[in-house]
DSSP file (Angstrom, degrees, kcal/mol; ACC not computed):
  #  RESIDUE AA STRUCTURE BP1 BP2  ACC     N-H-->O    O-->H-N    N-H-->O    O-->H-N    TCO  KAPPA ALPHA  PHI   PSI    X-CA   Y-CA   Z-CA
    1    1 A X    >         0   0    0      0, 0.0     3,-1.3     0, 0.0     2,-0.3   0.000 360.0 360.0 360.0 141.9  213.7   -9.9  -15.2
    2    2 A X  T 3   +     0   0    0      1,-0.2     3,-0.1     3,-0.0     0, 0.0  -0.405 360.0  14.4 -96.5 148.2  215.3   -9.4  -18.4
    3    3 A X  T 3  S+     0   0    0     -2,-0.3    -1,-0.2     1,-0.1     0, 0.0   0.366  91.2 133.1  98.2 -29.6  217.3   -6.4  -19.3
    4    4 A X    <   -     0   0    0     -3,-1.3    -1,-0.1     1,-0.1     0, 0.0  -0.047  52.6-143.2 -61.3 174.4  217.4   -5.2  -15.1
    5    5 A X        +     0   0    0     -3,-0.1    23,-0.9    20,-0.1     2,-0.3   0.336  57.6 126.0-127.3  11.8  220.8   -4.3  -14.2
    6    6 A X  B     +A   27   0A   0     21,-0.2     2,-0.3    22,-0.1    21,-0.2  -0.759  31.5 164.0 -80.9 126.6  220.5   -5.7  -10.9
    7    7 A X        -     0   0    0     19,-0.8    17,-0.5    17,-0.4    19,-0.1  -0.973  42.8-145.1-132.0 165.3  222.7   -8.2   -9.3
    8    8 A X        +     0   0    0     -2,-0.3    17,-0.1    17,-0.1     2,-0.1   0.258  65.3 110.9-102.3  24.7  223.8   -9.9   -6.5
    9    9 A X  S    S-     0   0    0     15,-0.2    15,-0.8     1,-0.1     2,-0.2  -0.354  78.1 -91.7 -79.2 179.8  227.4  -10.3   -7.4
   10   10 A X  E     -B   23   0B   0     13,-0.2     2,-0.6    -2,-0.1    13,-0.3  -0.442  39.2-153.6 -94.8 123.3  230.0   -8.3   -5.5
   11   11 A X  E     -B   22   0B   0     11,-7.1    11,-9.3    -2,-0.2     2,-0.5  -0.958  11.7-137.5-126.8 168.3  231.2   -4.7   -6.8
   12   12 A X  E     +B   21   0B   0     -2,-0.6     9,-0.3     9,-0.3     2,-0.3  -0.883  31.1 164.7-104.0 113.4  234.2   -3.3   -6.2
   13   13 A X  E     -B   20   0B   0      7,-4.3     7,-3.1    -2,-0.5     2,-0.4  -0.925  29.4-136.5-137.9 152.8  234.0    0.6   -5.3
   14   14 A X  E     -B   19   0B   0     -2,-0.3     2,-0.4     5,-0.2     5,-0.2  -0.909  17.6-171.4-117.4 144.4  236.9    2.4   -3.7
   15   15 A X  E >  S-B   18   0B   0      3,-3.7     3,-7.1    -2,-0.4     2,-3.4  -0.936  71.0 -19.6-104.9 125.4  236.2    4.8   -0.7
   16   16 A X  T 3  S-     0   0    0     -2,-0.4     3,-0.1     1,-0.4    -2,-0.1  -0.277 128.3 -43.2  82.8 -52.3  239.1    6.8    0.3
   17   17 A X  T 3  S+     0   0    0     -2,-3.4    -1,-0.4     0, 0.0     2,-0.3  -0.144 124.5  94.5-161.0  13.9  241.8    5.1   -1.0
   18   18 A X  E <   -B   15   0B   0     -3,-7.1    -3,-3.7     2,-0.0     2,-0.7  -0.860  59.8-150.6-119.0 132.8  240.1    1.4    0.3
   19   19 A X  E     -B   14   0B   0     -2,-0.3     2,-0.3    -5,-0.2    -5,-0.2  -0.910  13.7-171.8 -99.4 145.9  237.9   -0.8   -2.2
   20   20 A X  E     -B   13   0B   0     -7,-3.1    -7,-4.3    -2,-0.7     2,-0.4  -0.790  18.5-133.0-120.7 176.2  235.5   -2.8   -0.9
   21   21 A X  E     -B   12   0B   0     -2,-0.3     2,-0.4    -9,-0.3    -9,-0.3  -0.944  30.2-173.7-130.0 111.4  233.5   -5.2   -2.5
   22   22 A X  E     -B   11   0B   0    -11,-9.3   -11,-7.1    -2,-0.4     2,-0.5  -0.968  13.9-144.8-136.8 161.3  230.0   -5.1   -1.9
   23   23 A X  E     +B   10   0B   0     -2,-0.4     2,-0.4   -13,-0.3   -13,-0.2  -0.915  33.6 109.5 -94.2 127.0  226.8   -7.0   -2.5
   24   24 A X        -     0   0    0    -15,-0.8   -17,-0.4    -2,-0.5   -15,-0.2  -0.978  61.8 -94.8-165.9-171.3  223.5   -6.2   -3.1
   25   25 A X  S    S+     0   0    0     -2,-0.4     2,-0.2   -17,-0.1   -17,-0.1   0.607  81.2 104.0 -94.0  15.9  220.6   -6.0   -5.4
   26   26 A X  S    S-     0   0    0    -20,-0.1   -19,-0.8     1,-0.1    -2,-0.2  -0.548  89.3 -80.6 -98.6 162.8  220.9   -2.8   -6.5
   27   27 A X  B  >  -A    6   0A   0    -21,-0.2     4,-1.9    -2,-0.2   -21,-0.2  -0.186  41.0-134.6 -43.7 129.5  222.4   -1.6  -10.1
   28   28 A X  H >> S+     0   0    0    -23,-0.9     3,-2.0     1,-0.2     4,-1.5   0.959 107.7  60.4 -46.4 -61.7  226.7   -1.7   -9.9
   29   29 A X  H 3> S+     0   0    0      1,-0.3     4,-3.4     2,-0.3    -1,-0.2   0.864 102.1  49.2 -70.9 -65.1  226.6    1.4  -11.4
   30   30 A X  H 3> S+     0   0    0      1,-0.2     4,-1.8     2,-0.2    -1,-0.3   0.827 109.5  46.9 -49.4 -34.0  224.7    2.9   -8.6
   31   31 A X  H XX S+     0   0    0     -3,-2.0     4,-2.3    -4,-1.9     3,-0.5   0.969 108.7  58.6 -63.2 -43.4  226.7    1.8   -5.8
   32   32 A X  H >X S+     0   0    0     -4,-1.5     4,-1.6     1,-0.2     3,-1.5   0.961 108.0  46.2 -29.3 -76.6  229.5    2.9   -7.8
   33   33 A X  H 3< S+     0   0    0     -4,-3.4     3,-0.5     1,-0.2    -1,-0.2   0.788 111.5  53.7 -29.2 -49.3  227.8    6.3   -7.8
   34   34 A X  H << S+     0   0    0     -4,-1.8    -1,-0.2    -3,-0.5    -2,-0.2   0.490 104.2  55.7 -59.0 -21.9  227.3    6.0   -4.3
   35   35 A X  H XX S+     0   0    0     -4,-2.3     4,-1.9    -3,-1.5     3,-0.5   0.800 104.1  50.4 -31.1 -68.3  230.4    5.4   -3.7
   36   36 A X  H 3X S+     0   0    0     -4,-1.6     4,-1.1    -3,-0.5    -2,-0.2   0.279 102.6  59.9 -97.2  12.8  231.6    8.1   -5.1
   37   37 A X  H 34 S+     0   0    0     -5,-0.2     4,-0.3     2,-0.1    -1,-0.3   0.497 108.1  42.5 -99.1  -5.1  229.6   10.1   -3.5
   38   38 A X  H <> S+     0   0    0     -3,-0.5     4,-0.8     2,-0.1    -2,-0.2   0.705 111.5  53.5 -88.6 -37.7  230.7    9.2   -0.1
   39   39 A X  H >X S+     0   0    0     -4,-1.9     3,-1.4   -25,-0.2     4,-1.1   0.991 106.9  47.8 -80.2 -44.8  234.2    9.1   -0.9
   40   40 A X  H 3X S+     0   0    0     -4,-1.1     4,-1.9     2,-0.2    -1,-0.2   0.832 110.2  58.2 -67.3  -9.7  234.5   12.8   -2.4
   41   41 A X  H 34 S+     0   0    0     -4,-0.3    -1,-0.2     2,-0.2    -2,-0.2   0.628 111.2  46.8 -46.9 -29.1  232.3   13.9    1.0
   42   42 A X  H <X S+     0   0    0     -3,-1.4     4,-1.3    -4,-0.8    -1,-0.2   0.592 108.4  49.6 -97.9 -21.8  235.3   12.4    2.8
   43   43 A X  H  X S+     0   0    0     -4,-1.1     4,-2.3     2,-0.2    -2,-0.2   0.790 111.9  44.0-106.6 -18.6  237.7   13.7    1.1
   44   44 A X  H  X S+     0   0    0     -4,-1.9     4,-1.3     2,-0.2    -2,-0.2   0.744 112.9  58.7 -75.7 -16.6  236.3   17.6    1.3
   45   45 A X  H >> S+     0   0    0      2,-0.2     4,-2.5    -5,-0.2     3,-1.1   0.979 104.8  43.0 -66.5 -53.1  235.8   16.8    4.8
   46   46 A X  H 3X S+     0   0    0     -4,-1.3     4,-4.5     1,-0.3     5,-0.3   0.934 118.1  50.5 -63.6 -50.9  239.7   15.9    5.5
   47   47 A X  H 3< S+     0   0    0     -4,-2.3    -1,-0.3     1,-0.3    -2,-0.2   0.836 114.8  46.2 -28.6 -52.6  240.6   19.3    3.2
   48   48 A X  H << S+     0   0    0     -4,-1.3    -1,-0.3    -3,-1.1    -2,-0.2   0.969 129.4  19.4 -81.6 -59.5  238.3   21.0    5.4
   49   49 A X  H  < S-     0   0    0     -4,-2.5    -2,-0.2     2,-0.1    -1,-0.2   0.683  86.9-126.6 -74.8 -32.3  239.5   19.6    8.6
   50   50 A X     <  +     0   0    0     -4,-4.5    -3,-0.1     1,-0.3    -4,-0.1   0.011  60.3 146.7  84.3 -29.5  243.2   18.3    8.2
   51   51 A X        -     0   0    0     -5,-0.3    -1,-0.3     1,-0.1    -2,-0.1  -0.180  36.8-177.7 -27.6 129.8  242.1   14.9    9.6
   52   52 A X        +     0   0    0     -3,-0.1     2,-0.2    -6,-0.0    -1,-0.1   0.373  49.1 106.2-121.1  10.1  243.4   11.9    8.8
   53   53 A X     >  -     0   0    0      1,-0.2     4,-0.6     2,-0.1    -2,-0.0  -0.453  54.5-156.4 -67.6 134.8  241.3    9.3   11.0
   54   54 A X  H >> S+     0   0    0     -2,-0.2     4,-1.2     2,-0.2     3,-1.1   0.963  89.6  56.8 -82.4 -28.5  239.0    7.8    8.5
   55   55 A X  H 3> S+     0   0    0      1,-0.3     4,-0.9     2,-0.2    -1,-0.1   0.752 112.3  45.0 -46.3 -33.6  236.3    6.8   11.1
   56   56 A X  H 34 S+     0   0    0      2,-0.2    -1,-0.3     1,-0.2    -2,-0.2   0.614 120.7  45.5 -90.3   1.1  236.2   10.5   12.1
   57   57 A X  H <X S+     0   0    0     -3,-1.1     4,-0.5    -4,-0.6    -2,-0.2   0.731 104.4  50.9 -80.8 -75.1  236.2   11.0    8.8
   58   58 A X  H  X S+     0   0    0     -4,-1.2     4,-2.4     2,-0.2    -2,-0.2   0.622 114.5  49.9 -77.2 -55.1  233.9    8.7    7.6
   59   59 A X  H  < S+     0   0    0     -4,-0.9    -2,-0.2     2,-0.2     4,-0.2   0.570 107.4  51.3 -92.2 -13.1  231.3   10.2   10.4
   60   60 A X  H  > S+     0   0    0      2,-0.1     4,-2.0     3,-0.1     3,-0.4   0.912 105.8  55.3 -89.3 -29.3  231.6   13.5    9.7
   61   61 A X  H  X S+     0   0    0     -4,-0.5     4,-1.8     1,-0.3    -2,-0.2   0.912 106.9  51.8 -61.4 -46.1  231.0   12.8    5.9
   62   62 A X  H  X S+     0   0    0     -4,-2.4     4,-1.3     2,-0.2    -1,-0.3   0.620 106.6  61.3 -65.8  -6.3  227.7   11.2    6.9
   63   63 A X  H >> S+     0   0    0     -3,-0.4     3,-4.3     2,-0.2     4,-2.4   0.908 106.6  48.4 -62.8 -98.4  227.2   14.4    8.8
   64   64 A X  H 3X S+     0   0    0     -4,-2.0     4,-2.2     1,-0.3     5,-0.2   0.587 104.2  44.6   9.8 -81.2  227.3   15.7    6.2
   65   65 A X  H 3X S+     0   0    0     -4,-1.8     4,-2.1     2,-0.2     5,-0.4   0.868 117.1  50.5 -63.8 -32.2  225.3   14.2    3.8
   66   66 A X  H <X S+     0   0    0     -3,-4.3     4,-2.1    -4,-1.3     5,-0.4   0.959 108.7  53.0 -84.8 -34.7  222.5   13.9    6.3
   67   67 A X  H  X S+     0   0    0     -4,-2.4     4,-1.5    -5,-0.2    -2,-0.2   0.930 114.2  42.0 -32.0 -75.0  223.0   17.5    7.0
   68   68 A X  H  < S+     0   0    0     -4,-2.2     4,-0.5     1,-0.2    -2,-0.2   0.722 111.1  55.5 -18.9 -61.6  222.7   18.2    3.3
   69   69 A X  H  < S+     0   0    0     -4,-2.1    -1,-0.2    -5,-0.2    -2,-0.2   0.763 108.3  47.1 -59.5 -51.1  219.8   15.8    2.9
   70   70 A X  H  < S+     0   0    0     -4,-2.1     4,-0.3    -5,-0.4    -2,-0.2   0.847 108.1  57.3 -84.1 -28.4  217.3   17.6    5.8
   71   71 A X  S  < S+     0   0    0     -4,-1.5    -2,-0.2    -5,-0.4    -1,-0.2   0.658  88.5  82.8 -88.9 -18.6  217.9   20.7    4.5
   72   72 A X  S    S-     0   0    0     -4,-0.5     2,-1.0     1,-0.1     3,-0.1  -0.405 106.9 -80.4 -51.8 168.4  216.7   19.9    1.0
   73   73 A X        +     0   0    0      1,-0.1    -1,-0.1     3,-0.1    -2,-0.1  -0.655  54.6 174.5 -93.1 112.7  213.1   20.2    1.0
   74   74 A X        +     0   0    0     -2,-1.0    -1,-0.1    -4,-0.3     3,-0.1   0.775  67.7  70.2 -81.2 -22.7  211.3   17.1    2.4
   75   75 A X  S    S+     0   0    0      1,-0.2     2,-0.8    -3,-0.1    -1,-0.3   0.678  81.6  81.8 -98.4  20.8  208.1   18.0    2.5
   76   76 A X        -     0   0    0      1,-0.1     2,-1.5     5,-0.1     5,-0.3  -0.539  59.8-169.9-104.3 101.5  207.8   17.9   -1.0
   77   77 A X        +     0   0    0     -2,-0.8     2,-0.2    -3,-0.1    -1,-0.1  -0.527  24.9 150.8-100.1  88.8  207.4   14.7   -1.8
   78   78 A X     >  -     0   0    0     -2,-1.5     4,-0.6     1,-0.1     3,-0.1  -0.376  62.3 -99.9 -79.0 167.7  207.8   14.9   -5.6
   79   79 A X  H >> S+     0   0    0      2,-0.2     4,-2.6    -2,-0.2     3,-1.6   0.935 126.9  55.1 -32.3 -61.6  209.1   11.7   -7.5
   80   80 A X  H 34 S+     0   0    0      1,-0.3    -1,-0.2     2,-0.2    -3,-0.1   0.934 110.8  44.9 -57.9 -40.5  212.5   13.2   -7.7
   81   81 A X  H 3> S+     0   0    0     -5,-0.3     4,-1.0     1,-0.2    -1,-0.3   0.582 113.9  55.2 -79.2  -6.5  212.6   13.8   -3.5
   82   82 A X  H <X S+     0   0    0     -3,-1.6     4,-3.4    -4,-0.6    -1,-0.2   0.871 102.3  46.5 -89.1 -51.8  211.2   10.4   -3.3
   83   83 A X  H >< S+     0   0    0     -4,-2.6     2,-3.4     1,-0.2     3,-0.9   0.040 115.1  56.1 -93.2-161.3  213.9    8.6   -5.3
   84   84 A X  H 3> S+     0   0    0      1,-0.3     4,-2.4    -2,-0.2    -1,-0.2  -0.405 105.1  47.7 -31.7 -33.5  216.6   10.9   -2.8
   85   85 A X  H >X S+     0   0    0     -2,-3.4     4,-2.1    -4,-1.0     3,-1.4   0.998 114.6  48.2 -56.2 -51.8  215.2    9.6    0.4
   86   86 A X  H <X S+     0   0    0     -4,-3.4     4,-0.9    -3,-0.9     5,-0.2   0.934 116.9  44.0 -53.2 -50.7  215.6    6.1   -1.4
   87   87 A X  H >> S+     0   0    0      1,-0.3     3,-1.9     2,-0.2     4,-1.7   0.847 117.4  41.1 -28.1 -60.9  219.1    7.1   -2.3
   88   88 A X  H <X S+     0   0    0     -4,-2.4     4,-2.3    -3,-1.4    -1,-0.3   0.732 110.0  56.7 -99.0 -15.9  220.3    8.6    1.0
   89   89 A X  H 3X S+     0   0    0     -4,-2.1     4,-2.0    -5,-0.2    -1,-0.3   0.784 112.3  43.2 -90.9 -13.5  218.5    5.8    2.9
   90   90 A X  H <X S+     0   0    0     -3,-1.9     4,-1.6    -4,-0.9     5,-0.2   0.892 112.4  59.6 -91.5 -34.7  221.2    2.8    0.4
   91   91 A X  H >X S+     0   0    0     -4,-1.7     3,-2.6     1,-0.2     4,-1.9   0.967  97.4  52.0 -63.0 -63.8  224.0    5.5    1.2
   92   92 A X  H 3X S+     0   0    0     -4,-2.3     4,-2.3     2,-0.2    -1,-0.2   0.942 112.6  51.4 -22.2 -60.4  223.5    4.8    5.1
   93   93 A X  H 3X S+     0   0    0     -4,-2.0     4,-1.4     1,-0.2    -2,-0.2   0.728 108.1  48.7 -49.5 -24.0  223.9    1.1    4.2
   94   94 A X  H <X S+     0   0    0     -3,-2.6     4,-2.6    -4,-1.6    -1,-0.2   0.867 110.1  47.6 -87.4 -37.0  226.7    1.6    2.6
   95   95 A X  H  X S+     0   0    0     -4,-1.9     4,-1.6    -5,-0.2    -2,-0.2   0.633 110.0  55.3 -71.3 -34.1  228.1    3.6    5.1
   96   96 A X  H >X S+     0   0    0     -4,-2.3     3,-2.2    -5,-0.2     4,-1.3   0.940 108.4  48.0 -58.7 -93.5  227.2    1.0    7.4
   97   97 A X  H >< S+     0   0    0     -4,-1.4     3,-1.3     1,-0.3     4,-0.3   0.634 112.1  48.9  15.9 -82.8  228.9   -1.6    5.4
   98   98 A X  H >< S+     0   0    0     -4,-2.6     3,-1.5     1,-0.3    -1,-0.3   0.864 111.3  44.4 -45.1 -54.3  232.1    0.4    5.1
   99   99 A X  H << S+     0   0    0     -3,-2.2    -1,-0.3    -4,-1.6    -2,-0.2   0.645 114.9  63.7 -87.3  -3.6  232.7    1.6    9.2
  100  100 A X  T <<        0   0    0     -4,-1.3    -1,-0.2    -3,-1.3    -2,-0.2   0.637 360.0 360.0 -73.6 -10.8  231.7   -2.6    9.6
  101  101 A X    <         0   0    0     -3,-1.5    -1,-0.2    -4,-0.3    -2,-0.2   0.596 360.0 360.0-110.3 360.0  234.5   -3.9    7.9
């Protein structure tokens, strides 16, 4: 479609002090975001904790977020909570991604 900002080339988003490279169809710019919304989660976790494993790291930040995420209000399914579910559900993937490699 012309004009979409979707591709399936690779971006490069850094977590933590690690890029990865990822693929998908979604907008760069949004993984970027998503990115960088996992990585400053990770990095207020370690502040918070003094940890330096990133795996524990890494799983407490998704704690986190899902924590974060349930406590919104879910049953209102406006547009705007709609497009977060969608959001928190690419952020899991990514997160998947990330503790796969």
């Amino acid at each position: 479609m012309a004009g979409d900002a979707r591709t399936d080339e690779a971006t490069s988003v850094n977590i933590y002090g690690r890029t990865y490279h990822l693929r998908g169809a979604d907008d760069p710019q949004h993984l970027i975001e998503l990115a960088s919304i996992v990585d400053t989660k990770m990095r207020e976790v370690a502040d918070s904790t003094g940890t330096a494993d990133t795996l524990k790291l890494a799983i407490l930040a998704s704690l986190n977020i899902a924590d974060e995420y349930l406590r919104s209000d879910l049953d209102d399914k406006t547009p705007a909570s709609a497009r977060v579910e969608k959001r928190l559900g690419r952020m899991v993937t990514l997160l998947d991604e990330v503790l796969a490699e």
